[in-house]
C-alpha positions, -999 to +999 in steps of 0.1 A: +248-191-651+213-198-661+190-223-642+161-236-658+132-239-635+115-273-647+075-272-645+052-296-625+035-323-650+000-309-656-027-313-684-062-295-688-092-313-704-125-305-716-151-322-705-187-329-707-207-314-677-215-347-649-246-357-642-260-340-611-256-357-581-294-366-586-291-378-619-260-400-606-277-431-586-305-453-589-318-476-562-319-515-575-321-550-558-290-552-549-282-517-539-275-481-553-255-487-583-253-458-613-275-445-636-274-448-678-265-412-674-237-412-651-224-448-670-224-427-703-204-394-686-176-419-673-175-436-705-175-405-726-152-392-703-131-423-708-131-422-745-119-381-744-087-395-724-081-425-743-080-403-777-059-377-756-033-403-749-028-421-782-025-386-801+000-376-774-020-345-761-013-360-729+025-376-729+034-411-715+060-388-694+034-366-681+009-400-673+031-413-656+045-385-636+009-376-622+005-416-613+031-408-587+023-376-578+004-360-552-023-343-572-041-307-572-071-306-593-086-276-603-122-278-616-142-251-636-180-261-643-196-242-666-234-246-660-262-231-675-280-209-653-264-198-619-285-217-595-301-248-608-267-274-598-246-276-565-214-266-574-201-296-555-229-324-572-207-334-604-174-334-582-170-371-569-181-385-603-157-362-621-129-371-600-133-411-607-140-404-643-108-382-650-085-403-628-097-437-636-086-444-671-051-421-663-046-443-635-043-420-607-056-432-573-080-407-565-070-406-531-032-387-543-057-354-547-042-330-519-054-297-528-090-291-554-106-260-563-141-259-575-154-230-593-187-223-606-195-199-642-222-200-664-219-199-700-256-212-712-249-217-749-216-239-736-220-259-707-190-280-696-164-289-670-128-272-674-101-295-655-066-292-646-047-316-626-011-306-617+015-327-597+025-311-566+061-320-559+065-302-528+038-310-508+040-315-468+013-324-443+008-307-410+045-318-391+024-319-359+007-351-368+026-382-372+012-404-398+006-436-382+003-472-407-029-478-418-038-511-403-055-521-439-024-515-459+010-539-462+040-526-450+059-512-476+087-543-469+062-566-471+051-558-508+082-564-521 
């Protein structure tokens, strides 16, 4: 009898490097809102999924799988030189630009990995985002409602 073992959705992307976390915010008069720079990564980042979606790189099955997932992200920046950038500067932006236009809360990511490499003539940010079908918290905590969301009866 043979079982097939049926794989998690994933996808990988390549992607421009972020801003650095610098680069990211400006201060206005009506607050800290985001640079040209980091406005132009999110859109170009946008435009990367977009054309991944119509061609069917990524698959309606496998959007729509990781939009009810819990999600593992595993992100690979490839930076220039080994010490000028935080490994950890491009990572909130990248998040919000990756999941945004895939529509995947942000807050389903349960497990990331950042890694840092250099390649100087090829700068860039390696993704891949994976459902996690098995996933369990801690069973010692209890997860109590969040007094800011509905009850799940009450969306209906």
């Amino acid at each position: 009898m043979s079982t097939t073992t049926r794989q998690p959705a994933s996808l990988r992307l390549v992607l421009p490097l972020p801003p650095s976390i610098n680069r990211q915010y400006a201060n206005a008069a009506k607050g800290r809102v985001l640079t040209a720079e980091a406005r132009t990564f999110k859109r170009d980042v946008k435009k990367l999924i977009d054309q991944a979606l119509l061609s069917n790189k990524i698959s309606t099955a496998t959007e729509k799988a990781l939009q009810k997932a819990l999600i593992g992200v595993y992100l690979t920046f490839y930076f220039e030189t080994p010490k000028r950038r935080d490994l950890d500067g491009g990572l909130k932006i990248a998040l919000d630009a990756i999941c945004a236009p895939l529509g995947i809360d942000d807050r389903a990511v349960v497990d990331l990995h950042l890694i840092k490499q250099i390649d100087p003539l090829r700068p860039r940010l390696e993704v891949e985002i994976e459902a996690i079908e098995n996933w369990s918290f801690d069973p010692e905590f209890v997860l109590l409602e969040d007094a800011n969301e509905a009850p799940a009866a009450a969306a209906e």
